[in-house]
C-alpha positions in Angstrom: 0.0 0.0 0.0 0.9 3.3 -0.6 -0.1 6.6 0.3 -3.4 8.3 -0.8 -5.0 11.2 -0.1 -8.3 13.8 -0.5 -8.1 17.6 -0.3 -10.9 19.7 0.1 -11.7 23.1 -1.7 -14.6 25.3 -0.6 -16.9 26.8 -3.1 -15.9 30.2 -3.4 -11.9 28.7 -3.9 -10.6 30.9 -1.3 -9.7 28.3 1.5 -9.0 23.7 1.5 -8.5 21.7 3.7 -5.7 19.7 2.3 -4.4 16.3 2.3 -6.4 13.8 4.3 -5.2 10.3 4.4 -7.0 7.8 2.8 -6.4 3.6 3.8 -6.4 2.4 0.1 -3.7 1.8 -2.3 -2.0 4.9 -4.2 -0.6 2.7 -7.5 -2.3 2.0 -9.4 -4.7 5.0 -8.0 -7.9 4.2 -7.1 -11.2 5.4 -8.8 -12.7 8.2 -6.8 -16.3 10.2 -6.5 -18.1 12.1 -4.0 -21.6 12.1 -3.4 -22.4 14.5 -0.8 -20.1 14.7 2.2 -19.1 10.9 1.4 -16.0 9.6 -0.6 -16.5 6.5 -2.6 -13.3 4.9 -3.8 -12.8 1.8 -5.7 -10.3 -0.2 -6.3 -8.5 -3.9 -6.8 -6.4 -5.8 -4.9 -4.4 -8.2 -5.8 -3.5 -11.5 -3.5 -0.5 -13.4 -3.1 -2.4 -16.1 -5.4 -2.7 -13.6 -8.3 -6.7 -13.2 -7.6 -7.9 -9.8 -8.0 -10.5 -8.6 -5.7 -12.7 -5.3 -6.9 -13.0 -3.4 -3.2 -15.3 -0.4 -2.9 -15.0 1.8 0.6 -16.7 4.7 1.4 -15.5 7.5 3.1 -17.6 10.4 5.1 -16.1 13.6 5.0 -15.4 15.3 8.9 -14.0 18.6 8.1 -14.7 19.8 11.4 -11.2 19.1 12.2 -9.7 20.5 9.8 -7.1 23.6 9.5 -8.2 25.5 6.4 -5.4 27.0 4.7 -6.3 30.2 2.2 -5.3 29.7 -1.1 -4.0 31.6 -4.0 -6.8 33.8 -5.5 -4.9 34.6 -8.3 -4.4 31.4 -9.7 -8.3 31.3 -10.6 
């Protein structure tokens, strides 16, 4: 496993909360969408056996936690 993660941008672009961890494999990357405040991510692993399994896990979003950073309004 590798290292995943999920950043969050507000509507307005002005703030994110970036780079939240995610338990699934980085490579290859997983196949991602958001419905509502939940994460859905699929992806397959592959066993010792050479069996691939299709895993999907969802996610729900707690960005009460989070430190917003502000970010760069003139990139837009």
């Amino acid at each position: 496993r590798g290292d995943a993660y999920v950043s969050v941008v507000d509507v307005e672009h002005r703030k994110a909360c970036v780079d939240g961890a995610l338990d699934v494999p980085s490579d290859p990357a997983p196949v991602a969408s958001f419905r509502g405040d939940t994460l859905v991510v699929l992806y397959q692993d592959v066993g010792a056996d050479g069996a691939a399994e299709t895993i999907v896990k969802r996610f729900r979003l707690d960005l009460s936690k989070c430190t917003w950073e502000t970010t760069d309004d003139d990139a837009r």
